[in-house]
C-alpha positions in Angstrom: 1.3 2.7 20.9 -1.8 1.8 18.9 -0.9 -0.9 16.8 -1.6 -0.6 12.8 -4.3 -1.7 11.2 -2.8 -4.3 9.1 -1.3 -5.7 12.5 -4.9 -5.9 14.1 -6.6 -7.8 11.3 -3.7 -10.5 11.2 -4.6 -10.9 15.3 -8.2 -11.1 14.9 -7.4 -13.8 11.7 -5.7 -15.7 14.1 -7.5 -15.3 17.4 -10.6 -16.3 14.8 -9.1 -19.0 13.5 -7.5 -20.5 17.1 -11.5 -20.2 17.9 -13.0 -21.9 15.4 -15.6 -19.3 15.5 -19.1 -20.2 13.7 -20.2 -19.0 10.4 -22.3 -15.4 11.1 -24.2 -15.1 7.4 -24.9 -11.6 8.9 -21.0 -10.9 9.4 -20.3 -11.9 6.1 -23.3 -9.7 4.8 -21.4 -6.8 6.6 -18.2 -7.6 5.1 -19.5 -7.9 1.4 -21.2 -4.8 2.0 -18.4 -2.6 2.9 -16.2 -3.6 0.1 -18.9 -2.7 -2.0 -19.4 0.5 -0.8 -15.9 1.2 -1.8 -15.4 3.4 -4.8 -12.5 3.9 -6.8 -10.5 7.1 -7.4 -11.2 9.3 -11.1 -9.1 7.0 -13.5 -6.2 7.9 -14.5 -3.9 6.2 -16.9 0.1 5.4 -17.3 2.4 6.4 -19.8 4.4 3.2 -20.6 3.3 2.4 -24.4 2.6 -1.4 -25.5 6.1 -2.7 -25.3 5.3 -4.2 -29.2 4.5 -0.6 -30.3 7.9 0.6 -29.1 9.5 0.8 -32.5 12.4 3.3 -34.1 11.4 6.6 -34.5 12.3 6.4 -37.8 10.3 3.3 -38.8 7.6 6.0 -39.6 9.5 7.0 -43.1 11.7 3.6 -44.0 14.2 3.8 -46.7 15.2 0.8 -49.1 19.0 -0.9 -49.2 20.8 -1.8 -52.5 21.9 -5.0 -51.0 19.5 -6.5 -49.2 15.5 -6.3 -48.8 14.5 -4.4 -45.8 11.9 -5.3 -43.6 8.6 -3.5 -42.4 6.4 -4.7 -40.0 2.5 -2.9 -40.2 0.1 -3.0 -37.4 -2.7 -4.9 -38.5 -6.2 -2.5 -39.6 -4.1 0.6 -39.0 -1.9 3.3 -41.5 1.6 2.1 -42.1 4.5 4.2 -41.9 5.7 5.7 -45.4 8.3 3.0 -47.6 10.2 5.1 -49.5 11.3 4.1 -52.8 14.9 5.5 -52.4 17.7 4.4 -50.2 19.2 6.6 -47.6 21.9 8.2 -49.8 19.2 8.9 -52.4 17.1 10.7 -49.7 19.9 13.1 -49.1 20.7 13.8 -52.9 18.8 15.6 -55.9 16.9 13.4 -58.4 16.2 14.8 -61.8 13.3 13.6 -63.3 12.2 10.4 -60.9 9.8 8.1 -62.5 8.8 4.9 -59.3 6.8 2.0 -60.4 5.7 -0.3 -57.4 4.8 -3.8 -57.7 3.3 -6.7 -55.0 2.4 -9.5 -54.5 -0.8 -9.0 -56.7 0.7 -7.1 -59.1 1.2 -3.4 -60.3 0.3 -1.2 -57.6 -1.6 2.2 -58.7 -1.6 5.2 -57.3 -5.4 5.3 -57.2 -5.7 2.3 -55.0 -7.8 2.3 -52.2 -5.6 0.5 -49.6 -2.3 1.0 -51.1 -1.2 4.3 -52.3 1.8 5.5 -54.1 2.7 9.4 -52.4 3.8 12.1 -55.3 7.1 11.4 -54.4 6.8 7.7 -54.6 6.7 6.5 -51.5 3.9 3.6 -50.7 1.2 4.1 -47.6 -1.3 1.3 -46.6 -4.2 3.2 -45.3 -6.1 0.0 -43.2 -3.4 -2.9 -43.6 -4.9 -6.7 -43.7 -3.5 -10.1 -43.2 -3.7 -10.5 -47.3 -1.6 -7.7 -48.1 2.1 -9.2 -46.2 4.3 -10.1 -48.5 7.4 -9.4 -51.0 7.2 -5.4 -52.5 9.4 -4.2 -55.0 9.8 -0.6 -56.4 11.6 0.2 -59.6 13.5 3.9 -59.3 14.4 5.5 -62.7 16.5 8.9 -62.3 19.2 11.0 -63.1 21.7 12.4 -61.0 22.1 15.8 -62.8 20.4 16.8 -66.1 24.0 15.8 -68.6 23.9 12.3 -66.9 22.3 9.0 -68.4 19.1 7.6 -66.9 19.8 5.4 -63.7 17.5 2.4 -62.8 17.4 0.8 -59.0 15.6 -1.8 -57.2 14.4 -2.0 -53.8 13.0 -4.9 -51.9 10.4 -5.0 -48.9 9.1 -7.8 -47.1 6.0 -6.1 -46.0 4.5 -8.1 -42.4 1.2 -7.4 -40.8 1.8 -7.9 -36.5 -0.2 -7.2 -34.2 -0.1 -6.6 -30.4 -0.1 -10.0 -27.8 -3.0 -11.2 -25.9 -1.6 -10.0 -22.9 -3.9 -10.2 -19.4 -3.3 -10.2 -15.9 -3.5 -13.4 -14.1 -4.3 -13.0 -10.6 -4.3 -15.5 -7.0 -5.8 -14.7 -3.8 -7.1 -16.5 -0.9 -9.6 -16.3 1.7 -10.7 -17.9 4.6 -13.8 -19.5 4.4 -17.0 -21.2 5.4 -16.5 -25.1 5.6 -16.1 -26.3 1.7 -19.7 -27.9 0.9 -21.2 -24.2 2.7 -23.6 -22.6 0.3 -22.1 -19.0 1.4 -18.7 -20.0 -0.2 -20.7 -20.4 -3.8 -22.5 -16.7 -2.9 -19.8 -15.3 -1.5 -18.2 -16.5 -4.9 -20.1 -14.8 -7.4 -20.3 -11.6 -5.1 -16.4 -10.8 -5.3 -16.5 -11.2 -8.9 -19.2 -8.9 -9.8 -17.2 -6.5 -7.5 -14.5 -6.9 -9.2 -16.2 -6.9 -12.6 -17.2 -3.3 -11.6 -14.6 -1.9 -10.6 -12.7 -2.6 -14.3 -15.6 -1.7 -16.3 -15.1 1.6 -16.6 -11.6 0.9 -18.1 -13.3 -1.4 -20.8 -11.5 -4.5 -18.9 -13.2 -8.1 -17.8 -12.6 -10.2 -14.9 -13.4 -13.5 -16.0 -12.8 -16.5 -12.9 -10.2 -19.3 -14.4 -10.8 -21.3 -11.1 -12.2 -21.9 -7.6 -11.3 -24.2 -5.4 -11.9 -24.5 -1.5 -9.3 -26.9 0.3 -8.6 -27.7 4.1 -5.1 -26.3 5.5 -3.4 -27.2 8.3 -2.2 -24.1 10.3 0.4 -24.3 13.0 -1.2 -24.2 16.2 -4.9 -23.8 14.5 -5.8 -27.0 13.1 -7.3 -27.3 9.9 -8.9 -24.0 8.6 -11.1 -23.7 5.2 -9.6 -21.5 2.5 -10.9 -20.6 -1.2 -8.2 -20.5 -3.9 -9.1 -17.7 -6.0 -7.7 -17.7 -9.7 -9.0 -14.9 -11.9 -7.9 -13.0 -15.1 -8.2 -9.1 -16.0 -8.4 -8.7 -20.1 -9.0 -6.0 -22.2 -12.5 -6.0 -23.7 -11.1 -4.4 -27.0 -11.4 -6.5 -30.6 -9.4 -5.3 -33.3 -12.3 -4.4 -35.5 -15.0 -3.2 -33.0 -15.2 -0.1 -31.4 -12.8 1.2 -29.4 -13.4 3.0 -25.7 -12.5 6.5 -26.8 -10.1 7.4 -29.8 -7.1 9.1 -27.3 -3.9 7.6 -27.2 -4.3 7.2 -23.6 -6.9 4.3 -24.2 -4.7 1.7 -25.5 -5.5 -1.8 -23.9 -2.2 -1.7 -21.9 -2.9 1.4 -20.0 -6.1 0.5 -19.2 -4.4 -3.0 -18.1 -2.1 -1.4 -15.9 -4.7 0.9 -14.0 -7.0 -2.1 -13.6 -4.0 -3.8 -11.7 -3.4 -0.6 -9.9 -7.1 -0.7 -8.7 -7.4 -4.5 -7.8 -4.3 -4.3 -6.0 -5.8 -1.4 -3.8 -8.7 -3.3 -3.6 -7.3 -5.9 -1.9 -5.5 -3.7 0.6 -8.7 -2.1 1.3 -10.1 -4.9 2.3 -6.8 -5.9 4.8 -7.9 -1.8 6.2 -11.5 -2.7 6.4 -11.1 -6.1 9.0 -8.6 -4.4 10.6 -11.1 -1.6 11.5 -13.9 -4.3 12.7 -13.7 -5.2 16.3 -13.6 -9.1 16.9 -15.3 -11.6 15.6 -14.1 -11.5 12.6 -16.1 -13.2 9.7 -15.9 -16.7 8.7 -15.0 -15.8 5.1 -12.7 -12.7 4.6 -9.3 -11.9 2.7 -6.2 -13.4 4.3 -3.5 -10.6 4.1 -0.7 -10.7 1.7 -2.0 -13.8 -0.9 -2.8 -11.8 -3.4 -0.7 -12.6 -6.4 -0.2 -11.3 -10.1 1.9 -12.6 -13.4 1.6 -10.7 -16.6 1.0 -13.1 -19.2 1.1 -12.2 -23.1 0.6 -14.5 -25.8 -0.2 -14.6 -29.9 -3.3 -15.5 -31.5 -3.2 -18.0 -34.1 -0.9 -18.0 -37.0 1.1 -15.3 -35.4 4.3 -15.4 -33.1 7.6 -13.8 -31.7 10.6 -14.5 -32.4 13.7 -12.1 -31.5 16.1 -14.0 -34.0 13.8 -13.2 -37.1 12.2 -9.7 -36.4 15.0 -8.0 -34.0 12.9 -4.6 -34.9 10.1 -5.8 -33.6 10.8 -8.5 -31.1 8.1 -8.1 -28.9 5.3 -8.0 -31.7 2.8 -11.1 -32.8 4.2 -11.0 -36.7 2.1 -12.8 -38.9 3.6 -16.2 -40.1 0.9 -18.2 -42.3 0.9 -16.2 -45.3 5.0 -16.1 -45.7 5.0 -19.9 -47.1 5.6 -18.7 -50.7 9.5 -20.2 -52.5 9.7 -15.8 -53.5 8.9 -14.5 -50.1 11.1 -17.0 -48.2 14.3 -16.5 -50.8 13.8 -13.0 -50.1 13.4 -13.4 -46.7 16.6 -15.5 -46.4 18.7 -12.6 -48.2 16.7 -10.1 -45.6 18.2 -12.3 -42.9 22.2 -12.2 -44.0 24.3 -10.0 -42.1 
């Protein structure tokens, strides 16, 4: 039986290796060429949301508590959900003549403000939500439960954060066998893979950007000491927060487009395991050595913003913003917030 191809390239590594076969530039050439030539499939995306945008459906309308302030977390430069100024047995009952006055941390908030509006039935919206805007709301309800009945007054509490998603990336290992370390074709051969890999993301508005390089002597068992290139390199998302965006469908958030730059990578790499394996012998000094290739997913907050389970359980995996909570109100408020 014809044995796979897979099977024939780790032979041919070896039987190369065992040989100590001399550098062919031309091979190489050959090599580089035919990965190029590879193209990748239409793109299509997953559909897993952000793990931080995974929030209660019914975070988009929140309702106020007599007891304690209730917390609302707002994606940073984007619509917030709707913070009604009732609580949730209030929703469900008839109010007779409602009058809702909102205050925060700047003062009175009007209905005919740009940023933060107050809805007909009193609820408050934040149409592009900054950094400046977190902090401690309060909404004064005046009603009456039936027409006969005496005028009612209530007070709700917010603490309003701004989050946004993590700087998450794919960090990603490989190795290859390569030309002896001071070679010339290692530094070409290089700068050639990561232009190919550059292109093959950019489609998906992601980077490849090369954290480190390094060529090192290995003893192999029965082979001596063989030349490999460590390979570490990262795959980002090339969206900023206030730039423009790749296309306005909900299918081009960062993390899909992640996820199907990992899914063409990794088929990458197993092309290129399917492409030696073809080749009849010898096999190039520098080429992919099967089954190397590596990948963590690594997410972490920008500056002044963090996670923490503990203090945000309805948003554990979101960046909250932490700087601008310092104020004696925000963190009394934030302490009652906190009790069971």
């Amino acid at each position: 039986m014809e044995a796979s191809a897979p099977g024939r390239a780790r032979r041919g590594w070896r039987r190369a290796r065992a040989a100590g076969s001399p550098l062919s530039r031309a091979a190489m050439v050959l090599v580089v060429s035919a990965l190029v030539l590879w193209a990748p499939p239409s793109v299509g995306y997953l559909d897993r949301l952000p793990r931080s945008a995974q929030l209660p459906q019914d975070s988009v309308k929140i309702v106020g508590s007599p007891n304690i302030p209730v917390k609302v977390y707002v994606m940073l430069h984007q619509k917030s959900p709707h913070v009604l100024c009732v609580t949730q047995r209030l929703r469900n009952s008839e109010l007779v003549d409602p009058s809702f006055q909102w205050h925060g941390p700047k003062g009175k908030i009007i209905s005919e403000n740009s940023t933060a509006q107050i809805t007909s039935t009193g609820s408050l919206v934040f149409q592009n939500f900054e950094e400046s805007m977190s902090g401690v709301y309060t909404c004064f309800l005046e009603y009456k439960p039936t027409v006969e009945e005496v005028i009612k007054n209530l007070q709700l509490k917010y603490v309003v954060y701004a989050y946004r998603e993590p700087h998450y990336y794919y960090q990603f290992t490989a190795r290859y066998h390569a030309a002896p370390c001071n070679s010339i074709y290692n530094i070409s051969f290089e700068k050639k893979l990561l232009q190919i890999l550059s292109k093959l993301v950019l489609d998906l508005s992601c980077e490849v950007s090369l954290l480190k390089s390094e060529c090192h002597r290995v003893k192999m068992q029965r082979a001596g000491l063989q030349n490999e290139l460590f390979f570490t390199f990262s795959v980002s998302s090339l969206d900023t927060e206030k730039g423009p965006k790749p296309c306005a469908d909900h299918s081009c958030e960062s993390s899909k487009r992640l996820s199907k730059a990992k899914n063409l990578i990794e088929r990458f790499f197993n092309q290129q395991v399917e492409v030696l394996g073809r080749r009849a012998e010898p096999l190039p000094e520098i080429y992919y050595i099967e089954g190397t290739l590596q990948m963590v997913w690594i997410n972490r907050c920008f500056p002044g913003y963090g996670m923490n389970i503990l203090k945000h359980p309805r948003c554990p995996e979101c960046c909250v913003l932490q700087s601008p909570l310092d104020c004696k109100e925000i963190q009394q408020v934030h302490s009652e917030a906190d009790q069971p």
